[in-house]
C-alpha positions, 0 to 999 in steps of 0.5 A: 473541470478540464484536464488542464485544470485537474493537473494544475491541482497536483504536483507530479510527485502528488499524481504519481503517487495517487496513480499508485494508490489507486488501484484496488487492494493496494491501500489495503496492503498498505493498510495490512502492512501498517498494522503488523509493525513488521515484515511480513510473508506473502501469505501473512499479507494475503490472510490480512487483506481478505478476498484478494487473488495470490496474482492481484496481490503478486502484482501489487507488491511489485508495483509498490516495490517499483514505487518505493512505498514497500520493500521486499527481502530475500532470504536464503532459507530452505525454503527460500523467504520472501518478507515485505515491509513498508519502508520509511515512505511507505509508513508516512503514506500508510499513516495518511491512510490511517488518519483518513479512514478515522475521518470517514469513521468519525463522519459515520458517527456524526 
């Protein structure tokens, strides 16, 4: 397949979104995010998403931030709190992941 060819297959919007996804970890958090309903601590997600660096995961956060799929809150507690939370996009995206990993499941079963 040419690259010409290849990006006749998405949309802009549908790349920018599969470039966002692709990194390692991310769907995970997405994932993690999902499964709680509500916002969550930096640690918390670290806990959920096993194996995953406080830098890797920092980094990550930030590119979803960027991407709208996740949004970060500050509170001004002693100690200050951060929450993150997925946002209206995020959840639709995080439940497409969902669907697919019962389809892989389903397939195991097969």
């Amino acid at each position: 397949m040419t690259a010409s060819n290849h990006s006749a297959l998405f949309t802009r919007a549908e790349e920018d979104l599969l470039q966002t996804l692709s990194p390692r970890w991310t769907m995970h958090i997405l994932l993690a995010l999902h499964a709680s309903q509500n916002a969550r601590r930096f640690g918390e997600i670290q806990e959920a998403v096993s194996g995953i660096s406080n830098r890797v995961l920092s980094s990550r956060l930030a590119d979803l931030e960027s991407s709208r799929l996740v949004s970060r809150t500050v509170t001004a507690t002693r100690p200050v709190t951060i929450t993150y939370q997925l946002t209206a996009h995020g959840r639709e995206v995080a439940e497409a992941l969902t669907r697919l990993r019962e389809v892989a499941e389903s397939r195991l079963d097969m």
